[in-house]
TORPA-283309 format. One line per 8 residues: number of its first residue (from 1); for each residue x, y, z of C-alpha. Coordinates in steps of 0.02 Angstrom, whole numbers. Example, Ala and Ser with C-alpha at 12.3 -4.5 7.8 and 13.67 -1.06 7.14 Angstrom:
% TORPA-283309
1	615:-225:390  684:-53:357
END
This chain:
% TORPA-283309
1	-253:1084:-1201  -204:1187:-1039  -242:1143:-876  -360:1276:-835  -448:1236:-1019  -626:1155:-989  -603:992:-1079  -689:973:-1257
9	-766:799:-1218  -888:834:-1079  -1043:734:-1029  -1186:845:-1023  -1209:818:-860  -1086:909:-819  -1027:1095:-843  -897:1181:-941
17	-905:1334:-847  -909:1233:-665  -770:1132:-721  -645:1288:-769  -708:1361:-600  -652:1204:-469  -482:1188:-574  -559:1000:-634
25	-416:983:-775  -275:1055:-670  -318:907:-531  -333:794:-689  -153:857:-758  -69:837:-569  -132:652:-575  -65:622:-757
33	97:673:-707  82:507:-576  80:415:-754  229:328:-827  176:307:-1020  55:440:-1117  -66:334:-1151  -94:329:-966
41	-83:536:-950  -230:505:-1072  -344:395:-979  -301:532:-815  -322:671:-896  -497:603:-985  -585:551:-812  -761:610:-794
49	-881:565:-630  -960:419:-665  -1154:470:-725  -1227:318:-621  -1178:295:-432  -1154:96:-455  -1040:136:-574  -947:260:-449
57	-963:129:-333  -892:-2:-443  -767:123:-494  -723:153:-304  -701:-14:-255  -554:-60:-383  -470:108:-308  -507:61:-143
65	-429:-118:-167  -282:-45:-248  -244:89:-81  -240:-62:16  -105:-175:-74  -27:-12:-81  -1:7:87  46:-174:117
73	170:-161:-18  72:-265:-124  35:-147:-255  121:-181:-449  285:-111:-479  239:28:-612  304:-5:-761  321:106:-936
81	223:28:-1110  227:109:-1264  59:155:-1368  49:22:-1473  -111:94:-1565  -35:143:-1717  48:-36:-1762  -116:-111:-1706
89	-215:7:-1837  -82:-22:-1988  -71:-222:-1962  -262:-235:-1947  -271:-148:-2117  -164:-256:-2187  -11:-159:-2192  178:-201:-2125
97	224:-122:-1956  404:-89:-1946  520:-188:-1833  519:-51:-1710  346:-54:-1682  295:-239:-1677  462:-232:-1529  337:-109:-1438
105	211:-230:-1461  301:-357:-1375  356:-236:-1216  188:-203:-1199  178:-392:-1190  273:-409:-1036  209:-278:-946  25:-357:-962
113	77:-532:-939  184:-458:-775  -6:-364:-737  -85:-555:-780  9:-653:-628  -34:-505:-524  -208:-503:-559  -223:-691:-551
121	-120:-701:-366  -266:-560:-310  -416:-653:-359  -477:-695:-182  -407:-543:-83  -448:-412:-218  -564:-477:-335  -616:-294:-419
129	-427:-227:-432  -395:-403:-522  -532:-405:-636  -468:-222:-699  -277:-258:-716  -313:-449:-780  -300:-486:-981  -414:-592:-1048
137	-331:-682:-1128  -142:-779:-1121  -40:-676:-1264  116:-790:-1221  134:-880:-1398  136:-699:-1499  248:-636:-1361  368:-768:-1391
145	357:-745:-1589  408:-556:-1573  533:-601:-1453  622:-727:-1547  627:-617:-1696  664:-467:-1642  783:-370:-1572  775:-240:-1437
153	863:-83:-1532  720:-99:-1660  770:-225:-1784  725:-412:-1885  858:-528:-1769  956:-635:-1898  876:-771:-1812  707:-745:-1881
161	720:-864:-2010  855:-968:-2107  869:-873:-2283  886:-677:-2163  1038:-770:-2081  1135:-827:-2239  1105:-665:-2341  1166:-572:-2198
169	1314:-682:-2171  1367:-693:-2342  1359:-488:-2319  1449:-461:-2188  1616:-590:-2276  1576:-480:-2435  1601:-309:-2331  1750:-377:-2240
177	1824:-426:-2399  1785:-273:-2478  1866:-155:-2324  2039:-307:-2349  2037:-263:-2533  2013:-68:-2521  2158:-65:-2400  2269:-154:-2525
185	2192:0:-2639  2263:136:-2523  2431:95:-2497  2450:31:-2684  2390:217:-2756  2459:314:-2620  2518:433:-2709  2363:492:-2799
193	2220:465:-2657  2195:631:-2554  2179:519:-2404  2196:372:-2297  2024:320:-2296  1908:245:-2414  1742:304:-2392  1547:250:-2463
201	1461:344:-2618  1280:280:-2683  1314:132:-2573  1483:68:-2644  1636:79:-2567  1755:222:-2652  1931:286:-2642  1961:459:-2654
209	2061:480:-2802  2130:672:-2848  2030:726:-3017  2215:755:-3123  2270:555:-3083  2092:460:-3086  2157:379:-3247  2283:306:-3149
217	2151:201:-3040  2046:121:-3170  1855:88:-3109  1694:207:-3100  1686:390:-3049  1513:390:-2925  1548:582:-2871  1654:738:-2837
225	1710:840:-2705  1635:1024:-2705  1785:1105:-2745  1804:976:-2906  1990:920:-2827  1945:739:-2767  1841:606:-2868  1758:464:-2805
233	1811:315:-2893  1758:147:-2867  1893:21:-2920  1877:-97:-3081  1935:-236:-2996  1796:-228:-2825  1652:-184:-2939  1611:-369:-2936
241	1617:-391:-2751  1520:-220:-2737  1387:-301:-2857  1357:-475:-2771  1356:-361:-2596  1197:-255:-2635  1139:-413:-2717  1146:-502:-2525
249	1096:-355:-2449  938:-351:-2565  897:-515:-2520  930:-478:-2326  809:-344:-2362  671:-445:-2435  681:-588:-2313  675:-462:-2156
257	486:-398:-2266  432:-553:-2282  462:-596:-2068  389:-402:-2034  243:-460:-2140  218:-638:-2039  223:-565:-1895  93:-408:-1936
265	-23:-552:-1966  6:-610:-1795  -39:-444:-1730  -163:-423:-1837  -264:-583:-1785  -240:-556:-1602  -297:-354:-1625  -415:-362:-1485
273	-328:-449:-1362  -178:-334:-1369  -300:-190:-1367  -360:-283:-1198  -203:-294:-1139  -152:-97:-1161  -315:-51:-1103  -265:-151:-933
281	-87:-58:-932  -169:82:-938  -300:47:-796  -135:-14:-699  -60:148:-755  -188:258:-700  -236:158:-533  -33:173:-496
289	-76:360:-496  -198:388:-423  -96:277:-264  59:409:-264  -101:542:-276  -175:469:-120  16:467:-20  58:616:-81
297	-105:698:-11  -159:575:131  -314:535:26  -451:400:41  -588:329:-35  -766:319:48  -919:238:29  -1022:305:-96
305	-1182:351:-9  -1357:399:-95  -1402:532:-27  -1357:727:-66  -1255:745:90  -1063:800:126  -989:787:291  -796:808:275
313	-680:790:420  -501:866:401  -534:912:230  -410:997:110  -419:1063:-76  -323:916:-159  -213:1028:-252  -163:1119:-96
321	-136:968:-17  -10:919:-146  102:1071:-91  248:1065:12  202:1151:146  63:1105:265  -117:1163:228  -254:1200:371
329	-380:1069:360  -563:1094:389  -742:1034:430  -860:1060:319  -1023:986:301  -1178:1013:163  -1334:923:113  -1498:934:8
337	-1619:1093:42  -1491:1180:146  -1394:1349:98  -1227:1363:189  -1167:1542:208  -990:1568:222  -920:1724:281  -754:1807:335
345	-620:1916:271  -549:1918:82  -419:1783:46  -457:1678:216  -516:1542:118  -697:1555:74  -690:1531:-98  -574:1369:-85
353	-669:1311:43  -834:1304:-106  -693:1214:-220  -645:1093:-102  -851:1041:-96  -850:1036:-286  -709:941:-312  -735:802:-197
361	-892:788:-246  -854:736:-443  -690:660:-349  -800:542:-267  -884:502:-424  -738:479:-532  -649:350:-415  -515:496:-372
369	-465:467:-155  -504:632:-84  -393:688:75  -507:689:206  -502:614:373  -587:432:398  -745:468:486  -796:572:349
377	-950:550:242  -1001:599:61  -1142:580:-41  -1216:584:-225  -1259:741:-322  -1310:711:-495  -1244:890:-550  -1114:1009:-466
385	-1151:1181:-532  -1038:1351:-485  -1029:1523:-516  -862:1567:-445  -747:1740:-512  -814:1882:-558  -738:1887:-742  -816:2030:-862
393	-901:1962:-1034  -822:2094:-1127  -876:1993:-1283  -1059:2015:-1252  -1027:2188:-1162  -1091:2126:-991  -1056:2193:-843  -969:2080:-679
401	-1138:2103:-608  -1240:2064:-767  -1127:1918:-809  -1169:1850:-635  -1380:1872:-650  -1339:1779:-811  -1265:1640:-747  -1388:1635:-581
409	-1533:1617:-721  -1448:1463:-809  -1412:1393:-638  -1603:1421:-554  -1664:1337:-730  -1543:1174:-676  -1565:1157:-494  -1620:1005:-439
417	-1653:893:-271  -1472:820:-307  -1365:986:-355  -1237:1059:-269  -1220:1235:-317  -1075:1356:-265  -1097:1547:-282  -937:1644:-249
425	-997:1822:-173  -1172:1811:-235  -1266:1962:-285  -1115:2067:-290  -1076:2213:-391  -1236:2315:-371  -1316:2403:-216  -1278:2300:-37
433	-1458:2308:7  -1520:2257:-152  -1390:2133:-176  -1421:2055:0  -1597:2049:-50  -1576:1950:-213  -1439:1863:-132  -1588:1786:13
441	-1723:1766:-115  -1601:1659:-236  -1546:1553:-83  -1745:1522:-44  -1789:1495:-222  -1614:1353:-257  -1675:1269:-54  -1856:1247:-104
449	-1820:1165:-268  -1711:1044:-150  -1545:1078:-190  -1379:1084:-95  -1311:1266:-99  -1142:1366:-23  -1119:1535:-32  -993:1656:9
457	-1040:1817:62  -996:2000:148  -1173:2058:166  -1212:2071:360  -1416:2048:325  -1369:1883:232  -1266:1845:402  -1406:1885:504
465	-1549:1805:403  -1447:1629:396  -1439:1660:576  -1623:1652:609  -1680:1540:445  -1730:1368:449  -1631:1315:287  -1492:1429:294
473	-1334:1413:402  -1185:1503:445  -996:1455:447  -847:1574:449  -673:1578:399  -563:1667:542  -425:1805:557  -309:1831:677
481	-319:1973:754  -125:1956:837  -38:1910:681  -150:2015:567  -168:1891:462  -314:1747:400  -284:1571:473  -384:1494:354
489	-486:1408:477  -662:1374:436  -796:1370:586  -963:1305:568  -1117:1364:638  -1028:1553:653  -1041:1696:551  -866:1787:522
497	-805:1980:498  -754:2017:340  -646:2156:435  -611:2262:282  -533:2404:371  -415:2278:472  -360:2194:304  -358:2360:228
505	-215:2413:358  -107:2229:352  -95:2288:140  -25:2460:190  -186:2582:184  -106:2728:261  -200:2717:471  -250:2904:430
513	-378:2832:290  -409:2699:388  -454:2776:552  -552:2897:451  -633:2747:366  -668:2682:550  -743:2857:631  -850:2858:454
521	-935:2687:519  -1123:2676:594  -1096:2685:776  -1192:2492:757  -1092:2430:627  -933:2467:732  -1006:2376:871  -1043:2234:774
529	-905:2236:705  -822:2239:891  -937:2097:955  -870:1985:813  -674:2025:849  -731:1984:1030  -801:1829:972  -668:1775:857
537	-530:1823:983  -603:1704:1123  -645:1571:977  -464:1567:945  -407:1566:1112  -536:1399:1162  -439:1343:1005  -277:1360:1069
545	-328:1277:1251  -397:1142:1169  -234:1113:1048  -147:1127:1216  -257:991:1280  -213:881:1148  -25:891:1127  -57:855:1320
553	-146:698:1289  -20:660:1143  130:689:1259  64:552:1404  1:426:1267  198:442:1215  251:411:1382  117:260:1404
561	171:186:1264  355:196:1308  305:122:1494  211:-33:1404  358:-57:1263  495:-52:1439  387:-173:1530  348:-273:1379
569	564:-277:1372  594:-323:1550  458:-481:1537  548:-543:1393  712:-516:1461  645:-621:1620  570:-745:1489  720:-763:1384
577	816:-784:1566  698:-936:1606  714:-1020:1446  920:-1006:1483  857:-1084:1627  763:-1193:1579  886:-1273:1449  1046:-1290:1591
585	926:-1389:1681  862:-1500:1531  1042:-1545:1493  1089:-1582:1682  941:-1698:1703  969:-1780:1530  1153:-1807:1599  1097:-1866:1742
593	960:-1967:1670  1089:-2067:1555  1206:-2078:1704  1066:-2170:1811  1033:-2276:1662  1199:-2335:1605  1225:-2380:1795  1070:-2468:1809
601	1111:-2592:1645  1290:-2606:1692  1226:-2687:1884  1118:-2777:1791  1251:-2879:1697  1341:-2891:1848  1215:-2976:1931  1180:-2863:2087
609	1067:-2877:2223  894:-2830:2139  861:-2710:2306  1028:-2621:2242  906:-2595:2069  770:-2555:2153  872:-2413:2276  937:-2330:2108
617	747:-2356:2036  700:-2254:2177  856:-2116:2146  790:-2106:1972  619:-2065:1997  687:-1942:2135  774:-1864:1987  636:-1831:1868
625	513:-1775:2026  626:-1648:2080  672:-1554:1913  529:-1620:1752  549:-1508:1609  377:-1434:1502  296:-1390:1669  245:-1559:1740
633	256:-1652:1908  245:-1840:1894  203:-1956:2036  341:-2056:2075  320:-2200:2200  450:-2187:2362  509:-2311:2480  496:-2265:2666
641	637:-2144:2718  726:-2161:2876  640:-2073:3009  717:-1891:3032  727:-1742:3134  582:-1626:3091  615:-1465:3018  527:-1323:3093
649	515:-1193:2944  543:-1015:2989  400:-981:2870  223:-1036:2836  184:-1055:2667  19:-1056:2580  -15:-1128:2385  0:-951:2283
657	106:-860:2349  274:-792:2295  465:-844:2335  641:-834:2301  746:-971:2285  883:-947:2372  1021:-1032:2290  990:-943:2111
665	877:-761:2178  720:-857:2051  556:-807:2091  452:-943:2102  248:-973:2148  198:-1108:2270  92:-1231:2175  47:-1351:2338
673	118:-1356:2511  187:-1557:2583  224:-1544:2750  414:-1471:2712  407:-1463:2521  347:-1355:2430  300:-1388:2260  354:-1222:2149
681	319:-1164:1974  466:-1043:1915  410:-1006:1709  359:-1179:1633  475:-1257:1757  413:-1357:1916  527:-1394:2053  507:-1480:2228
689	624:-1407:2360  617:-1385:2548  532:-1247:2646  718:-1190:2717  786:-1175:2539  661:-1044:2495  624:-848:2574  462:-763:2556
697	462:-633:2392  355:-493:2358  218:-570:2232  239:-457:2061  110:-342:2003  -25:-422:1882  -3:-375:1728  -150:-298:1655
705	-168:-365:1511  -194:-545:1540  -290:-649:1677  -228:-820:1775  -308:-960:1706  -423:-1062:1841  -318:-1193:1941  -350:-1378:1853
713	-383:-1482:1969  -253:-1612:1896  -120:-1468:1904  8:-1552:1985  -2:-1717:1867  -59:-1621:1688  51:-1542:1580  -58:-1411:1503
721	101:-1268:1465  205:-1440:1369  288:-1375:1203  270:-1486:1063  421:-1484:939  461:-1601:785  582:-1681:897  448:-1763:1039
729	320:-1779:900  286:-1953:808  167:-1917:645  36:-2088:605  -77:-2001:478  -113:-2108:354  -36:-2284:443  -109:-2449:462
737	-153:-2495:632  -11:-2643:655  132:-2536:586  67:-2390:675  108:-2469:840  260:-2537:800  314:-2353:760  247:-2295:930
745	370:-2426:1011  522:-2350:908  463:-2183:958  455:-2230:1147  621:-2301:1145  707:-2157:1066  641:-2040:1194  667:-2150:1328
753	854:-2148:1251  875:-1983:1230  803:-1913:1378  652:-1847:1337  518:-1823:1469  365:-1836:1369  300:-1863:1198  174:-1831:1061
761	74:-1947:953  -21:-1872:784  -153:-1983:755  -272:-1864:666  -492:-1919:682  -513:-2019:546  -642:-2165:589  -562:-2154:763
769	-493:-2338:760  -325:-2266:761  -327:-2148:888  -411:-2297:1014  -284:-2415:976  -124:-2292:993  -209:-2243:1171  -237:-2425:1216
777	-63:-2466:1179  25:-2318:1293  -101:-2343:1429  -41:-2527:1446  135:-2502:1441  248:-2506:1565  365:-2361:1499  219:-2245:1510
785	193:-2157:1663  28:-2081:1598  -48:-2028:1416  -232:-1923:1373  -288:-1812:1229  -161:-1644:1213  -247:-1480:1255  -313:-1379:1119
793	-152:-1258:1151  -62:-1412:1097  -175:-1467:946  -315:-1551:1040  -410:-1727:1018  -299:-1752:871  -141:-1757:974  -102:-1907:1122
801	36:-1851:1228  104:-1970:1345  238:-1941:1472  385:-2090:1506  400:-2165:1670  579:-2177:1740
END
């Protein structure tokens, strides 16, 4: 069929003649080409709007699901099946299918079991594309069958059962003996055979033996050379070996029937669920393209809504969109007992923009994306209805303008509250005042019966009557005046020029007619025609202000964006900075950490002066006060210093403000103020340094997009920014009470061995008796500086974190 043909098969809902007009099977052929097997090209060139809108919602919703896994990559990998119809018919009949087409069976097999695991992983996230791709049922045990017996050029594998495999072995000795022996032949009667070859007559191996010797190579003449010079001659002494070879081969025959037969019946029995499983290749098929439709054009799918209503934003034909160039899109909106009147010059674009209604209207009912901007919105209409070309019925010797009244009586008899009807330059072809009069009176008579209607037109009283009607409305199609030339953009609410003369003179109309043309004019009708130029011309040039606007607001969104994406790079370059940081210092205080310790056992043994333990006590604790990793401060309890000089800072500082350390140029924040120390926060760190080694800093700009937390009042003792990792964290989910403790123990010891400041306990809710006895056990020991329920950044009332006390 071409792709201009109305198809043969239609509903009666809808119309032959409409679907010719709006191009339905050439959309329908540019999808089919999306299709990798013909079945598919079938099932896209054989879609029809759905006659019931659940149905087009249903419909919708698979191709909805399916856009989105496209564009998350989720989407099946297309893959090509065969049409498997024809075996399927034959073994259900009780016939053989041939090797070749049972193999087809099984690829199309795969490809639905490879559909199956899809469907099955997209139950939850895409429950309607699933249930379309998804097979019924498992087709794994008849897969493996075909697979084990055939092969993939087409043929019964020697595998398939044990008698196939001798007969063809015991063939394949006999040839080889046969092609030793015939060898032997040549070079023993070289003198009488024409050639060097033996070759195969009737199925039996031959020497070519010239007709005045054959005598001299006893055995049976199976044919002749055209000329008559060279018989064919098999020899006496292979006829044997020739005989017990088609004998084998026979029997390879037969055996390779009888497995084509077994595995018919296979088919046969499971007839429905392989027609289940092509008809979900094909769905997959067709669904794969209608995706590359929907990139290729920028479509979508909308919500189906009930009423007779279009409002498209951005809208362009679909096949136009499909075009390598760029194509103007428009808005265009239409709904129930309204006319819409579209005027302008020839070839701006009317008459695509009434196909571009059409189409998405059985688009939207057929589960076809239509490209169209997001915010747009269409509706149902039970019956789309055109009259579009102006095509002479030469059979039944009508006129263009008979053919039309014709057509305008079939379409009044149809019209109902949910039809859209398109009339392409009604009432033309007869007198313009007659024709705009018919032209208004259909328009009234299609509104009041409550149907949807566009029309193009060039009659000014049409113009000037949808100006002033309540049901009718105008919209336009431009021309540039500059260029001399359409720009196929559609205004609504305006009624257009068709600027005849002006068009006339772009095609080459010599001026002289032209301005004759002009001067010929109604003094009114060339001021009209003025006023609209006037119109248009300042139209276009709000137009271009407002584009200028826009690439405006573009061009500073750009730059915005660039700003945030620099500032975003210099916060994680200071980040990454801190965590170097943070890490030198880690390692320096676990050094000195395991220093402090060592040196405390080894005075130990020696039996020093327990003061000397408690002094280097005290320099420990001084040690993990002045640089604690994960953000904390911990108490630490001091002996009386000497009494020494005050320090007069050059500064006053105050809790919140900014500055710069200056040993390493850090910016810090002052978290409280002691007398000469100040305690800072640089990152997640927390130091305690002197007032003199510190400079005030200018505090850095908030950042706009988050807000400072409210100041805990336990923030110089909590540890609410403390990373948990798998190495500080001790998992008792699931342990009894006794051994749970004696794993917290192990787990405190390691820490305290490694260096660790702090530590996490995993106790989960359970009954709770766990989680009391772990806390019970860390608040009365005397490694344990303090312990409480993590944060809920840190996994909350499930979590104990405890830091050590050195």
């Amino acid at each position: 069929m071409p792709s201009d043909a109305a198809p043969t098969d239609l509903p009666p809902e809808l119309d032959a003649e409409t679907c010719v007009a709006l191009e339905w099977p050439a959309l329908l052929a540019a999808i089919a080409g999306n299709c990798t097997s013909s079945s598919g090209k079938a099932r896209a060139l054989g879609l029809r709007p759905e006659p019931e809108i659940e149905a087009a919602r249903a419909r919708n919703r698979v191709v909805g699901e399916l856009l989105d896994c496209d564009r998350l990559g989720l989407a099946p990998i297309a893959r090509a099946f065969p049409d498997v119809a024809p075996a399927l018919e034959r073994a259900v009949k009780g016939g053989v299918a041939s090797a070749a087409e049972l193999w087809q069976v099984r690829e199309l097999l795969a490809v639905a079991a490879h559909l199956r695991v899809f469907a099955r992983g997209r139950r939850d996230t895409h429950p309607a594309l699933s249930a379309a791709v998804d097979s019924p049922t498992e087709l794994a045990g008849l897969e493996e069958e075909l697979t084990q017996a055939l092969e993939p050029d087409g043929t019964v594998a020697d595998r398939a059962s044990p008698a196939l495999s001798r007969a063809r072995k015991r063939s394949r000795e006999l040839r080889e003996d046969l092609k030793r022996q015939l060898g032997r032949l040549l070079e023993k009667h070289a003198d009488v055979v024409q050639s060097d070859y033996y070759t195969e007559r009737e199925g039996r191996y031959v020497l070519p033996v010239r007709s005045d010797a054959h005598l001299r190579v006893p055995g049976i003449v199976l044919g002749s050379s055209a000329s008559g010079a060279t018989l064919f001659v098999e020899p006496q002494e292979l006829t044997g070996l020739g005989n017990e070879l088609r004998i084998q081969e026979a029997e390879a025959l037969r055996e390779a029937a009888k497995v084509l037969g077994v595995l018919s019946g296979y088919v046969a029995s499971d007839a429905l669920h392989v027609r289940a499983a092509q008809r979900a290749c094909e769905e997959a098929d067709l669904l794969g393209a209608l995706a590359r439709f929907a990139r290729q054009t920028r479509a979508i799918v909308l919500p189906l809504e009930p009423e007779a209503r279009m409002d498209l934003r951005q809208s362009r034909h679909p096949l136009l969109a499909l075009a390598p160039y760029e194509v103007v899109a428009n808005d265009i909106a239409i709904e129930a007992e309204r006319a819409l009147v579209i005027s302008g010059p020839n070839a701006g674009g009317k008459t695509v923009a009434l196909k571009t209604l059409g189409l998405a209207a059985w688009m939207a009912r057929a589960g076809i994306p239509l490209p169209v901007a997001e915010e747009s919105r269409i509706g149902w209409f039970d019956t789309v209805l055109a009259d579009i070309g102006d095509e002479q019925s030469i059979a039944r010797s009508l006129s263009t303008f008979s053919a039309h009244v014709q057509r305008l009586c079939s379409l009044l008899e149809r019209a109902s509250p949910r039809s859209l009807i398109l009339l392409d330059e009604l009432a033309s072809g007869t007198d313009p005042e007659e024709g705009a009069a018919l032209a208004t009176a259909v328009l009234e008579e299609l509104t009041a019966r409550g149907a949807a209607v566009a029309v193009t037109t060039h009659y000014e009283k049409l113009k000037e009557q949808a100006a002033h009607a309540t049901r009718l409305h105008n919209a336009s199609v431009s021309y540039d005046f500059e260029r001399m030339a359409p720009t196929f953009r559609l205004t609504m609410g305006v009624p257009g020029a068709s600027s005849a003369l002006t068009v006339a003179t772009r095609h080459g109309l010599p001026e002289s007619v032209v301005a004759r043309a002009k001067a010929l004019l109604p003094e009114q009708s060339r001021e009209r025609e003025r006023a609209v130029e006037r119109l248009e011309r300042a139209r276009q040039g709000f137009e271009q202000e407002r584009a200028a606007l826009q690439r405006e607001k573009e061009a500073l969104e750009e730059l915005r964006s660039a700003e945030s994406s620099q500032r975003d790079e210099a916060r994680g370059e200071l980040e990454a900075e801190v965590e170097r940081e943070t890490v030198a210092l880690r390692q320096n205080v676990s050094k000195i950490r395991a220093e402090l310790l060592a040196a405390r056992e080894r005075l130990k043994r020696e039996g020093h002066d327990p003061k000397v333990l408690r002094s280097i006590e005290r320099d420990l604790g001084r040690a993990a006060q002045h640089v604690s990793l994960g953000g904390s401060l911990l108490p630490v309890k001091e002996a009386p210093a000497a009494p020494a000089a005050a320090v007069v800072p050059r500064f006053s500082f105050k809790p919140g403000e900014h500055v710069r350390v200056k040993s390493t140029g850090l910016m810090a924040s002052i978290v409280d103020v002691d007398g000469d120390k100040l305690r800072l926060q640089v990152g997640s760190i927390k130091l305690i340094l002197r007032a003199e080694d510190v400079e005030p800093a200018q505090a850095p700009r908030p950042q706009k997009t988050s807000r400072a937390r409210p100041a805990s009042k336990l923030a110089a003792v909590a540890l609410p920014t403390a990373v948990r990792a798998s190495a500080n964290t001790l998992d008792l989910r699931g342990e009894r009470v006794d051994d749970a403790l004696s794993k917290v123990d192990a787990f405190v010891d390691r820490l305290l061995n490694v260096g660790e400041p702090l530590g996490f306990v995993l106790h989960g809710h359970g009954t709770g008796a766990l989680k009391s006895a772990v806390r019970s056990h860390l608040s009365a020991s005397s490694c344990i500086e303090r312990s409480e329920a993590a944060d809920s950044e840190s996994g909350g009332d499930a979590f104990t974190i405890f830091w050590l006390r050195w």
